[in-house]
LOVOLO-885378 format. One line per 3 residues: number of its first residue (from 0); their letters; for each residue x, y, z of C-alpha. Coordinates in nm, 2 decimals, decimal comma, padded with zeros to 4 digits. Layout:
# LOVOLO-885378
NUM) a) X Y Z  ...
//
This chain:
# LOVOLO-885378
0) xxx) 00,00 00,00 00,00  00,29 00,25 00,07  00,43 00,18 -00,30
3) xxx) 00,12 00,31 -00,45  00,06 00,64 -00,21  00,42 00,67 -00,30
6) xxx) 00,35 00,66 -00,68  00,04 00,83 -00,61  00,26 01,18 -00,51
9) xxx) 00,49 01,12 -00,78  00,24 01,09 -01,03  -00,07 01,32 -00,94
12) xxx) 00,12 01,63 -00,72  00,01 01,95 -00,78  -00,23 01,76 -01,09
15) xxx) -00,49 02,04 -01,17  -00,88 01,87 -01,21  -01,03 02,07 -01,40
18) xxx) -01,45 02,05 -01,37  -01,76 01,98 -01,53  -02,02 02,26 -01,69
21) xxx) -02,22 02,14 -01,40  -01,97 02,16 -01,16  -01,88 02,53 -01,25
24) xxx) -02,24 02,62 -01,20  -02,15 02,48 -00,81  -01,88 02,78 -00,83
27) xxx) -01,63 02,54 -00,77  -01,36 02,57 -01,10  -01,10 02,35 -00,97
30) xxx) -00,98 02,12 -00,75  -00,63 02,07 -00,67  -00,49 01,76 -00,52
33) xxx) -00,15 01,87 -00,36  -00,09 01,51 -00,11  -00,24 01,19 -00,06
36) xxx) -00,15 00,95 00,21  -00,26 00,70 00,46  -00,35 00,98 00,81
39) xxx) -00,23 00,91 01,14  00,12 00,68 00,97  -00,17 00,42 00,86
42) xxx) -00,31 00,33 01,18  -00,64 00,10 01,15  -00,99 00,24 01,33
45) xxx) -01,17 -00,11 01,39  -01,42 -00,19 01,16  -01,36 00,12 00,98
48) xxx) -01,03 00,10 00,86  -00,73 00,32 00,76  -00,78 00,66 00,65
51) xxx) -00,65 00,81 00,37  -00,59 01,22 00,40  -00,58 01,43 00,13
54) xxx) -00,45 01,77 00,15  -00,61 01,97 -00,18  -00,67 02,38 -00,32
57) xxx) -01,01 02,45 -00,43  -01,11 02,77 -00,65  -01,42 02,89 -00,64
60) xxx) -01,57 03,19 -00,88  -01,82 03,40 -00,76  -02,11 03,54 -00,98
63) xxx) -02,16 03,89 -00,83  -02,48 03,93 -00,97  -02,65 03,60 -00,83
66) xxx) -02,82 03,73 -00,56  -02,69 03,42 -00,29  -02,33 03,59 -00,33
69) xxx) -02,47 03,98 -00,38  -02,48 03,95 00,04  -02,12 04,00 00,07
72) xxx) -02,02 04,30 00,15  -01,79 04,43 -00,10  -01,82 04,16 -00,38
75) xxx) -01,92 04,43 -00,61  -01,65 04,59 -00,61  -01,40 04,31 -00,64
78) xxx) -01,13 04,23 -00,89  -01,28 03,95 -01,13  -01,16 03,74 -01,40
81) xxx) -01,22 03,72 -01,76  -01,56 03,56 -01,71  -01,66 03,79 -01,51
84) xxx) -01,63 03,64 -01,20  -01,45 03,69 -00,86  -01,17 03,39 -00,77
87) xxx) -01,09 03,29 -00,45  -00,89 02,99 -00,37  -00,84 02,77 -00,03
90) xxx) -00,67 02,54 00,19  -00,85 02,23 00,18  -00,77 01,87 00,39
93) xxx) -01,00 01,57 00,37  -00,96 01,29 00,60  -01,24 00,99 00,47
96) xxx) -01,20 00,58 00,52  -01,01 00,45 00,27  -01,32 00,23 00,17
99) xxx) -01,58 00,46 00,17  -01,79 00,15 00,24  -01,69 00,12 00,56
102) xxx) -01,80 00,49 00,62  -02,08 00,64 00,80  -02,23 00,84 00,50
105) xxx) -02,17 01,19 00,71  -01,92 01,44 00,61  -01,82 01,64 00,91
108) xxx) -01,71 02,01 00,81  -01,51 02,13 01,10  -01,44 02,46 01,03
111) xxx) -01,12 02,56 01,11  -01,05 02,83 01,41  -00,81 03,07 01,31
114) xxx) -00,66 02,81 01,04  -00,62 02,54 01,30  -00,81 02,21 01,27
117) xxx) -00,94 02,15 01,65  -01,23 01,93 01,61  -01,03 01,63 01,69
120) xxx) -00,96 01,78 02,03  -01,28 01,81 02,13  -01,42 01,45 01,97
123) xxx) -01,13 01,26 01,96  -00,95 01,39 02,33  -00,66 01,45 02,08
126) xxx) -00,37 01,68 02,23  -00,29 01,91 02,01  -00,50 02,08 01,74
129) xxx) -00,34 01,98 01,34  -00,27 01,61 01,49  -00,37 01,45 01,15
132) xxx) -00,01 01,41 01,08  00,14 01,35 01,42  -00,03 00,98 01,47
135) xxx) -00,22 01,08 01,78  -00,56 01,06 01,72  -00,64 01,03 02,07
138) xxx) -00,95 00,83 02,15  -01,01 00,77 01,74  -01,37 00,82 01,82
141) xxx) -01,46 01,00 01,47  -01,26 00,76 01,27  -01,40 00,45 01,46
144) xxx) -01,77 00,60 01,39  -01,69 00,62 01,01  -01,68 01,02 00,97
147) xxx) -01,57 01,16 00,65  -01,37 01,49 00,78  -01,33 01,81 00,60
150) xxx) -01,13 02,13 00,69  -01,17 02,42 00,45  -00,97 02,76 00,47
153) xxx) -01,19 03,05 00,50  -00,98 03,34 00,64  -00,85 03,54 00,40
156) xxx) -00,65 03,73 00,66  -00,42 03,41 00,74  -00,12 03,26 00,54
159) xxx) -00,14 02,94 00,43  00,13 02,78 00,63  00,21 02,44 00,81
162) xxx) -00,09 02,45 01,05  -00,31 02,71 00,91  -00,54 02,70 00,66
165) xxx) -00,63 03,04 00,46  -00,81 03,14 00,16  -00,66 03,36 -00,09
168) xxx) -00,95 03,58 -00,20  -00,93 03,95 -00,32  -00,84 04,30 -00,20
171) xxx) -00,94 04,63 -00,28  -00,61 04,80 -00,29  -00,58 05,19 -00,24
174) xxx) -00,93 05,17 -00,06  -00,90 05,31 00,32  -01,12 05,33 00,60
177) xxx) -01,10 05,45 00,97  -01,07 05,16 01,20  -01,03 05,10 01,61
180) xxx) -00,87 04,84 01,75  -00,86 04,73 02,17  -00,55 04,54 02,34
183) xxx) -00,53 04,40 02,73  -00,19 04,30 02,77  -00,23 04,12 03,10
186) xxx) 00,20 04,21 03,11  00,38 04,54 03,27  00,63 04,52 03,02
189) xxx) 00,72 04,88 02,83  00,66 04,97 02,57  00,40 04,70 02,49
192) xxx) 00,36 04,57 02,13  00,07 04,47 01,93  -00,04 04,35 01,61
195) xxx) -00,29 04,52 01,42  -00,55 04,30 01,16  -00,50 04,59 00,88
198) xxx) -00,20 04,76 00,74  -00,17 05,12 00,82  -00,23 05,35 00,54
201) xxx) -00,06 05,65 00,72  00,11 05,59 01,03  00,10 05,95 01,15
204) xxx) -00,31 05,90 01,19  -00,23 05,68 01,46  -00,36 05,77 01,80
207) xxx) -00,39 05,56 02,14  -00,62 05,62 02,47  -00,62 05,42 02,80
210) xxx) -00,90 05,35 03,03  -00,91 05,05 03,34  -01,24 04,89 03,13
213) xxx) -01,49 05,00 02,84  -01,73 05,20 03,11  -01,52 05,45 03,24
216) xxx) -01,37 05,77 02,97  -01,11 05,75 02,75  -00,78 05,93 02,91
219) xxx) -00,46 06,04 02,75  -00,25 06,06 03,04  00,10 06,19 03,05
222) xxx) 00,33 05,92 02,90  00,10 05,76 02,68  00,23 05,74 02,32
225) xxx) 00,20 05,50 02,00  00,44 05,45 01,76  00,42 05,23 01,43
228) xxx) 00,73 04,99 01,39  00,56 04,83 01,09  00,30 04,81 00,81
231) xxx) 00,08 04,59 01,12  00,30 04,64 01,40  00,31 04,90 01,70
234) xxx) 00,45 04,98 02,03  00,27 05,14 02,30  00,43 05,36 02,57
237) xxx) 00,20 05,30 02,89  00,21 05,57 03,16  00,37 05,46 03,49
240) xxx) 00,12 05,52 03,71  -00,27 05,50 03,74  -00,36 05,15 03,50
243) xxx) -00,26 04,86 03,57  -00,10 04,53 03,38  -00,51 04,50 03,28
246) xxx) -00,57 04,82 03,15  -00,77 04,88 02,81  -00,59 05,01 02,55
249) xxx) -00,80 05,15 02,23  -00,55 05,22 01,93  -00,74 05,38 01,56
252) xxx) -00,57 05,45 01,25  -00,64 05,51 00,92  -00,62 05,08 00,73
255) xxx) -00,59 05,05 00,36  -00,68 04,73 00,11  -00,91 04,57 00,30
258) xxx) -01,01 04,20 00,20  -01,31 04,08 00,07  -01,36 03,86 00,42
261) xxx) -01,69 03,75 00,33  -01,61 03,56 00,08  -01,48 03,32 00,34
264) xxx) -01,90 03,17 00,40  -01,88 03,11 -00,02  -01,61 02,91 00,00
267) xxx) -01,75 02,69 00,25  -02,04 02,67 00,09  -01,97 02,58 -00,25
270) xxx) -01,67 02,33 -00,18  -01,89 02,17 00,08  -02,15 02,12 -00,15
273) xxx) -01,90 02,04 -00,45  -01,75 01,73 -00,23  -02,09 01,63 -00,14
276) xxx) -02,27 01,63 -00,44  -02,08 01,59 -00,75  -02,04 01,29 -00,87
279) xxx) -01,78 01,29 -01,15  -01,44 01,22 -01,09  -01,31 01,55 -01,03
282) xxx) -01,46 01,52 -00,72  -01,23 01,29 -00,43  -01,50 01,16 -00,25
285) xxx) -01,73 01,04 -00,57  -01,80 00,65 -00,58  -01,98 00,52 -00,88
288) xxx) -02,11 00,85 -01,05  -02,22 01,00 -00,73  -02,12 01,10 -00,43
291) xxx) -02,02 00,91 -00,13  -02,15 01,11 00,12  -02,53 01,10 00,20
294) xxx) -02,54 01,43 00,48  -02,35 01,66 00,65  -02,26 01,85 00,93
297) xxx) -02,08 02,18 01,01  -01,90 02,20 01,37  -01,75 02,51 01,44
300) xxx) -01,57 02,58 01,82  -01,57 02,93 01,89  -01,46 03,17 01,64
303) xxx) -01,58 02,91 01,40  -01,89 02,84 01,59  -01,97 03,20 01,56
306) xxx) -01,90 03,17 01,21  -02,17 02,97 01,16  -02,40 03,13 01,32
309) xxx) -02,35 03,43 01,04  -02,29 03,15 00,77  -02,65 03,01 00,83
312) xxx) -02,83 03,42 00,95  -02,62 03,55 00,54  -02,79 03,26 00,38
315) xxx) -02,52 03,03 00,29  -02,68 02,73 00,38  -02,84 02,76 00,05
318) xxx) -02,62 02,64 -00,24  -02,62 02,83 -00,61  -02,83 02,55 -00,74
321) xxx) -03,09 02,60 -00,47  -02,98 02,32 -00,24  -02,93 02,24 00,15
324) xxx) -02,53 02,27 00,22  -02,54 02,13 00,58  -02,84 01,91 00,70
327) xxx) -02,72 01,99 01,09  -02,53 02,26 01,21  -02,33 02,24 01,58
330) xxx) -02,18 02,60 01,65  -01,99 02,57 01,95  -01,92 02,79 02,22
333) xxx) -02,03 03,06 02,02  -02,26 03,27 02,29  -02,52 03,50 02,11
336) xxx) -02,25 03,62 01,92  -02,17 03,67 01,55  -01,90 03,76 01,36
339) xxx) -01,72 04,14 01,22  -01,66 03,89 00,89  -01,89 04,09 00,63
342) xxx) -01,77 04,45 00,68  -01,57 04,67 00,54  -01,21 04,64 00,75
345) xxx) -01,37 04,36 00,95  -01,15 04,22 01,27  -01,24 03,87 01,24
348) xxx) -00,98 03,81 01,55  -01,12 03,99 01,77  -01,43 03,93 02,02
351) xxx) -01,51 04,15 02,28  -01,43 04,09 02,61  -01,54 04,16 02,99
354) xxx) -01,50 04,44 02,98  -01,40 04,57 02,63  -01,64 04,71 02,39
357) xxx) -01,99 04,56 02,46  -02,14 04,67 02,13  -01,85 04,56 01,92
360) xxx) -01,91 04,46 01,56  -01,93 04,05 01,65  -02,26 04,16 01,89
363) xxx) -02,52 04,25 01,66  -02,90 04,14 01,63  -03,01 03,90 01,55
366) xxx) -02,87 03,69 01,86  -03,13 03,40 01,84  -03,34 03,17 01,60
369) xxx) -03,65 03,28 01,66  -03,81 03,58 01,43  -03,84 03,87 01,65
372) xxx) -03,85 04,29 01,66  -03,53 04,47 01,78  -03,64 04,82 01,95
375) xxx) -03,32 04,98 01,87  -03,28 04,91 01,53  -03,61 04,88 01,45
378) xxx) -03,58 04,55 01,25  -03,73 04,19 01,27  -03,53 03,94 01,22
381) xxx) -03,35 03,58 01,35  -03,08 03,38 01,25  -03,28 03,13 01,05
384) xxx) -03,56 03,42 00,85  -03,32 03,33 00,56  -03,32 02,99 00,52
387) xxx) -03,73 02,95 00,59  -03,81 03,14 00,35  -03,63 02,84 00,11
390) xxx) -03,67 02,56 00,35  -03,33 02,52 00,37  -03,33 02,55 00,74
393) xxx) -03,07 02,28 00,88  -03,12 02,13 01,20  -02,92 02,29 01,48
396) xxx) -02,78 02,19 01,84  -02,61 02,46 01,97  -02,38 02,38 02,25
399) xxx) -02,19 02,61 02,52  -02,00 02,61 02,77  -02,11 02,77 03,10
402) xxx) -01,91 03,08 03,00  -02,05 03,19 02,74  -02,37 03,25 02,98
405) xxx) -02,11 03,46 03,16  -01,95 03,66 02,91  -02,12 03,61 02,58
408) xxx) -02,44 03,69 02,63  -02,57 03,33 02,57  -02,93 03,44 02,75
411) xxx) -03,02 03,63 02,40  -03,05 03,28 02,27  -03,35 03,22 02,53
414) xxx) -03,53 03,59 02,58  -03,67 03,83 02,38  -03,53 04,15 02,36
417) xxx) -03,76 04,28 02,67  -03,59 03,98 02,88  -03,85 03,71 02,82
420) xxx) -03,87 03,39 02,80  -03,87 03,27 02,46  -03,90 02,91 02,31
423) xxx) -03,68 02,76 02,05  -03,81 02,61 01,74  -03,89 02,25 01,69
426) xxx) -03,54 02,23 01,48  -03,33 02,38 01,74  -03,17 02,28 02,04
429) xxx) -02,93 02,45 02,28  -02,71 02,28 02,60  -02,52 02,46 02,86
432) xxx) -02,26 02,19 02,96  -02,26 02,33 03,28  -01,94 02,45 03,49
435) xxx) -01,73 02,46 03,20  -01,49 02,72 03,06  -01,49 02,85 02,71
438) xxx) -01,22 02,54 02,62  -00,98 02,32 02,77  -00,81 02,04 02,65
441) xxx) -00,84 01,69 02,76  -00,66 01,55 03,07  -00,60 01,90 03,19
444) xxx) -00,49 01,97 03,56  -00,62 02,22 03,84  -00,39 02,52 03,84
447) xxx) -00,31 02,89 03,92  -00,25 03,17 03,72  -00,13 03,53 03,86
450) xxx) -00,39 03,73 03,63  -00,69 03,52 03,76  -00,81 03,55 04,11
453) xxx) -00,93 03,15 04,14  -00,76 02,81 04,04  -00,81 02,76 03,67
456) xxx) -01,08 02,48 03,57  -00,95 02,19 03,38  -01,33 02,11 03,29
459) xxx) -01,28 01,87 02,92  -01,64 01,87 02,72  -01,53 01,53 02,52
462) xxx) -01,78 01,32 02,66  -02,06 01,52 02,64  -01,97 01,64 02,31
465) xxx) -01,94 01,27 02,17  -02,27 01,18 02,32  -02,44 01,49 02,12
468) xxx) -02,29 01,44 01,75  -02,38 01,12 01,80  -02,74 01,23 01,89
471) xxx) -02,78 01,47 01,55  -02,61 01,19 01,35  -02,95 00,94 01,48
474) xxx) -03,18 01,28 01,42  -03,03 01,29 01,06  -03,03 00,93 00,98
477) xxx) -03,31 00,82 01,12  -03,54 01,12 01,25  -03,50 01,04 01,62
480) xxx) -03,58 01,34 01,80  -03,22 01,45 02,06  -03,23 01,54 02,39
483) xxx) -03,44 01,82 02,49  -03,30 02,14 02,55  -03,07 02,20 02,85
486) xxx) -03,04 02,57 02,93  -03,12 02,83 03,21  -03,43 02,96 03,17
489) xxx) -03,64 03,27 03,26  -03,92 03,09 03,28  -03,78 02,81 03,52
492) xxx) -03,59 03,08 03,74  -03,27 02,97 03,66  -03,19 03,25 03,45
495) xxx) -03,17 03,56 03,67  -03,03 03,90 03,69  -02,66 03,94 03,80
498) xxx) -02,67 04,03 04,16  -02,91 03,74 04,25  -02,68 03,46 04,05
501) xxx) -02,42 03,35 04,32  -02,50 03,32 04,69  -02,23 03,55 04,93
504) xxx) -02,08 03,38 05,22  -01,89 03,08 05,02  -01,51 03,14 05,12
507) xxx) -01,29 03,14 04,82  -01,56 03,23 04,58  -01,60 03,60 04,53
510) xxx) -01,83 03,75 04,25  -01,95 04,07 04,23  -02,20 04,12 03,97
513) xxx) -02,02 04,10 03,73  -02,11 03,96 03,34  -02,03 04,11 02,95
516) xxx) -02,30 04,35 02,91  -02,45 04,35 02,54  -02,50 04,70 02,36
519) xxx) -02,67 04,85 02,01  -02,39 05,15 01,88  -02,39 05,35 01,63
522) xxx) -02,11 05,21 01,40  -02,13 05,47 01,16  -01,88 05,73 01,34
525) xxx) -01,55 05,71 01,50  -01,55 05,55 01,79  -01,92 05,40 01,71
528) xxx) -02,15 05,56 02,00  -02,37 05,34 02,16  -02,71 05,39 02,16
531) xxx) -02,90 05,14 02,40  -02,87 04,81 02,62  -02,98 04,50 02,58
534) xxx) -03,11 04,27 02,86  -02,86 03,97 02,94  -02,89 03,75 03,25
537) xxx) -02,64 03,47 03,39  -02,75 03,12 03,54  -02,84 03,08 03,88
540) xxx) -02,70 02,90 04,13  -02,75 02,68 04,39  -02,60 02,62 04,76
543) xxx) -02,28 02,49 04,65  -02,19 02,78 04,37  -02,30 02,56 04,11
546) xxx) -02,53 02,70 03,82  -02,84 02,45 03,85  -02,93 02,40 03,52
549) xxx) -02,76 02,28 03,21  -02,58 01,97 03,17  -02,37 01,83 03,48
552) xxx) -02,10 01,66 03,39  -01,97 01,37 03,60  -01,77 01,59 03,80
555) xxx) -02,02 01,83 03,88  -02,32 01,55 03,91  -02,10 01,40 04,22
558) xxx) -01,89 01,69 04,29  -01,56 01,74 04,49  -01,55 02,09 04,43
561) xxx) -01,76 02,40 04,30  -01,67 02,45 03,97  -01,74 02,75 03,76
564) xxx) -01,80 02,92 03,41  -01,58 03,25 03,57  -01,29 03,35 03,66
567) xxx) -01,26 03,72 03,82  -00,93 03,89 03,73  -00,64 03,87 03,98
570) xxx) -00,55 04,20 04,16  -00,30 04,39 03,96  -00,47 04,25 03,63
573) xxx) -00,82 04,45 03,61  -01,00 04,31 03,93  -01,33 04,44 03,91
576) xxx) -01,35 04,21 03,54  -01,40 03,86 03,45  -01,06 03,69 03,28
579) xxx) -01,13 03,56 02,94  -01,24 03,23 02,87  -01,18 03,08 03,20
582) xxx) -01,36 02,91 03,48  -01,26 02,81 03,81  -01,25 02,55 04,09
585) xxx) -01,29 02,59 04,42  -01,24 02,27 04,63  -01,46 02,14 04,88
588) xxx) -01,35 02,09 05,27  -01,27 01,70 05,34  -01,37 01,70 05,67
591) xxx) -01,67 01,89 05,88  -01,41 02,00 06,14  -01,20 02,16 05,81
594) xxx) -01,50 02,37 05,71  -01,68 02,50 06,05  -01,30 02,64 06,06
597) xxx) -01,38 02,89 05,77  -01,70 02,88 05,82  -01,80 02,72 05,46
600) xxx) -02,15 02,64 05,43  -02,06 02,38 05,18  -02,10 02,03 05,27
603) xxx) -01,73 01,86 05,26  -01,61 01,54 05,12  -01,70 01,35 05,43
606) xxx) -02,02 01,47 05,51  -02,15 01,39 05,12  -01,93 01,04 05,09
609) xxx) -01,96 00,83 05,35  -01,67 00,59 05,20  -01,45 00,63 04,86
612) xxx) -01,68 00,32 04,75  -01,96 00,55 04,78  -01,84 00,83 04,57
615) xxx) -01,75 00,55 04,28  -02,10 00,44 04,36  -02,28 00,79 04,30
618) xxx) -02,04 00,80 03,97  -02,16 00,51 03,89  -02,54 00,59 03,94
621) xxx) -02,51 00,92 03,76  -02,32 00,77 03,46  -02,60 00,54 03,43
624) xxx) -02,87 00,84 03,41  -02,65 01,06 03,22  -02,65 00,76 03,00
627) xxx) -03,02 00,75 02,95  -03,09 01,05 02,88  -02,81 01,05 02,57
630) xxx) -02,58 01,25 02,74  -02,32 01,03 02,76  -02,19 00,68 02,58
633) xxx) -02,10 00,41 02,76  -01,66 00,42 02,67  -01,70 00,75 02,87
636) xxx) -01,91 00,60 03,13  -01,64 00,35 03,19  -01,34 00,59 03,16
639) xxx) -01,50 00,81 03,46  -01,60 00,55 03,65  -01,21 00,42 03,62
642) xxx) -01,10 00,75 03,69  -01,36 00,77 04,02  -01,15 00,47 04,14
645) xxx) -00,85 00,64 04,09  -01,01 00,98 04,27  -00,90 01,14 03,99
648) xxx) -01,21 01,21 03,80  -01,19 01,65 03,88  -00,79 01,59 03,86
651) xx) -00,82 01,68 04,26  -00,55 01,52 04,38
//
């Protein structure tokens, strides 16, 4: 087998496949096979197989006029080529089964975050993000299920390097526009230095204020200064006294050639539907005249997940030819957030933060999937008005982590815009994997950081996130309805205002309030003027710290500790804000005399496990109902209950 991949590359690198009429109508013009070998050194998933990766450049060419592409901002006014089209082209990798018999019939469109192919860390417990060629697939559990994988490059802002995927789409050189950017440097290093997401057209128009968060005025105290040291790159001079290492730093200048960035959503579109639907041989994955793959799926984590939010609210899940692109959709950690994608000088990199900017480009209505009116735009709309109004409505399980309730305003998924409660459509369903931080890898360990005020949570969302794909792969294959819904809600009272989320008095556990506000601004002056609130409310709590709804993961559902979806800054770092992306852990008291010490109202180890055979039995009991209610499969069942026996299922100890 390693002769031929061998011959393969010697033969077919860099071989341009050139398309059919009808393929061209699918905007894709050509597909490029670069590589093709065995992934993961040729390791065998079970009944599945080996997997072959291919690592490919696709060009798609936009008709400006059709009106599926006349969304993107800019497309108009692109370069195009003889045909009157606009080319883009982008990084593509495939990992499928080398007998595509042996497959599950689903194509899994991760898309990537920031370039970098991350899926597998969250499915598979795989290390490191780009492990296709490292041989660590970690648990395998996608290529054991029979998942065709795709990765396509849709930032046009990246280079396509070793580990990160880009699309080469065009710019509109000579064009400039005013543009803001915000930096925390968490560091008391001076001067600071930064990287900004557009070239400068005229250094001299920089300029540079400092405040301690968003809230409080803009200062330009004595010793504050900005120079540019590149076409992207700056140093800031901070003052030495009166900010601290957490400071907010708002830098504007005048960019030039912006990027078409939109075109980004096209590409996944039409190569998507190009590998799933073609059938002629240009196209990898075509068996017999047609296509292998019977449905697919787009996962996104984060930035990506918030892609897709704006991929399916834009209309892409609609095809040129009038077709569904993805039949599920699984944005991931993605809040009630969107994207600063299609806009002029868009910062596709940045996302708001407590407490930066809370009306910031990637926080715009609509936040939710349910038609509604805005009162401070004055328009009705939702994420999924587009794709009714051509039934090409996917289904969609959003998933967050307990975060995002925190700072990213995941309550506009679940209230109107008066602070309701609101019902999601039959076709919708959101979780809270309660206790969680944004991300964190598998395996991860309890530890401190100076610029966060609590121990960092390790919490892993593997298991849960296993149990769900496979749960939309049943609702796609066979109609099976998933789990319902598992969210704070208003109407439940465990979605509630700030002040009444976290009961005082727990030692170790401070919280103040404090949550990423959402705004409405004014966008079209410099900097953009906000112009109204709206209403955003964090989970509830109950005696231990613990948000009460969502879904409890083993080591909350028999808990050793209070674990959280916040972190509060460390003093010297911005105290009175949450740190980005971060939970924490605050252990429990082992013994009763332990906690009447510091006077802890939470129970301790001994008063809720009578034995360590208890505790492995309550694991054991909550696996089992976690189990049937499709929250978990029964390999992670067994790995926690090992790990119980180990105590090391919260990495304690």
């Amino acid at each position: 087998m390693l002769t031929f991949w061998n011959l393969f590359n010697r033969c077919a690198l860099w071989a341009l496949l050139f398309l059919s009429a009808h393929s061209a109508q699918a905007q894709v013009v050509r597909f490029e096979v670069l590589e093709r070998k065995p992934a993961y050194e040729g390791r065998s998933f079970g009944a599945v197989g080996v997997y072959e990766k291919l690592r490919a450049r696709a060009t798609i060419a936009l008709d400006p006029a059709d009106p599926r592409n006349a969304v993107l901002v800019d497309i108009d006014k692109a370069p195009r080529n003889q045909s009157g089209r606009v080319e883009a082209t982008a990084d593509v990798v495939l990992l499928r089964p080398l007998d595509p018999n042996r497959g599950n019939g689903t194509l899994l469109v991760d898309v990537p975050n920031r370039g970098r192919q991350i899926g597998p860390q969250l499915f598979n417990d795989a290390p490191d993000p780009n492990t296709l060629d490292k041989g660590n697939p970690g648990n395998g559990f996608l290529e054991r299920q029979g998942y065709t994988q795709l990765w396509i490059g849709w930032q046009a802002d990246l280079s396509s390097l070793p580990g990160q995927m880009a699309l080469q789409g065009p710019a509109l050189r000579g064009v400039t526009g005013s543009v803001r950017e915000e930096f925390v440097f968490d560091h008391t290093r001076n001067p600071a230095t930064a990287t900004l997401q557009w070239s400068l057209a005229n250094p001299a128009n920089l300029a540079v204020s400092v405040r301690q968060r968003w809230d409080l005025p803009r200062q330009s105290p004595t010793g504050l200064a900005v120079r540019a040291t590149g076409s992207k790159t700056l140093e800031i001079q901070r003052p030495q006294t009166g900010f601290d290492a957490g400071a907010l730093y708002e830098v504007s200048y005048t960019a030039t050639d912006p990027l078409v960035l939109g075109i980004g959503f096209a590409a996944v579109r039409d190569i998507t539907a190009f590998l799933r639907r073609e059938g002629n041989e240009s196209n990898p994955l075509a068996l017999h005249g047609r296509s292998s793959i019977q449905r697919s799926i787009g996962f996104g984590v984060s930035q990506s997940g918030r892609f897709l939010r704006d991929f399916l609210y834009l209309g892409f899940n609609e095809d040129v030819l009038g077709r569904k692109v993805f039949d599920g959709l699984m944005p991931h950690v993605a809040g009630g957030r969107r994207m600063a994608t299609n806009v002029r000088f868009g910062l596709i990199n940045r996302n708001g933060r407590h407490l930066e900017d809370p009306a910031w480009q990637v926080d715009l209505f609509p936040f939710t999937y349910v038609a509604m009116n805005d009162p401070l735009s004055g328009r009705y709309d939702s994420l999924m008005l587009r794709c009714r109004l051509n039934t090409t409505c996917p289904r969609v399980m959003q998933t967050d982590s307990e975060h995002e309730w925190w700072a990213s305003r995941a309550s506009l998924l679940v209230t109107d815009l008066a602070g309701n409660h609101l019902d999601l459509p039959s076709d919708v369903r959101a979780y809270m994997l309660t206790g969680t931080p944004h991300y964190a890898n598998a395996g991860g360990l309890i530890k401190r950081a100076e610029t966060m005020a609590l121990p960092v949570n390790p919490a892993h969302n593997g298991p849960v996130m296993r149990a769900l794909l496979t749960a939309m792969q049943e609702w796609l294959v066979n109609g099976r309805e998933p789990p319902a819904s598992r969210v704070p809600m208003r109407a439940h009272g465990t979605l509630v205002d700030a002040k009444a989320a976290v009961p005082a008095g727990i030692p170790g556990l401070p919280y103040s309030g404090i949550f990423t506000p959402a705004g409405f601004a004014d966008h079209s002056v410099m900097p953009p003027k906000q112009l109204g609130r709206y209403p955003v409310f964090v989970p509830r709590s109950d005696a231990d710290g613990m948000s009460i709804a969502g879904i409890r993961q083993l080591a909350l559902a028999v808990p050793q500790a209070t674990y959280t979806g916040w972190n509060p800054r460390a003093a010297g770092f911005g105290p009175d804000a949450l740190f980005p992306l971060q939970g924490a852990v605050v252990p429990f008291a082992k013994t009763t005399v332990q906690r009447q010490a510091t006077n802890d109202p939470r129970p301790s180890l001994e008063e809720r496990y009578a034995t360590h055979a208890a505790y492995v039995a309550a694991v054991r009991f909550a696996a089992e109902s976690m189990m049937a209610e499709r929250l978990l499969l029964q390999e992670d069942a067994d790995r926690a209950q090992d790990l119980a026996a180990q105590d090391k299922l919260g990495q304690l100890r």
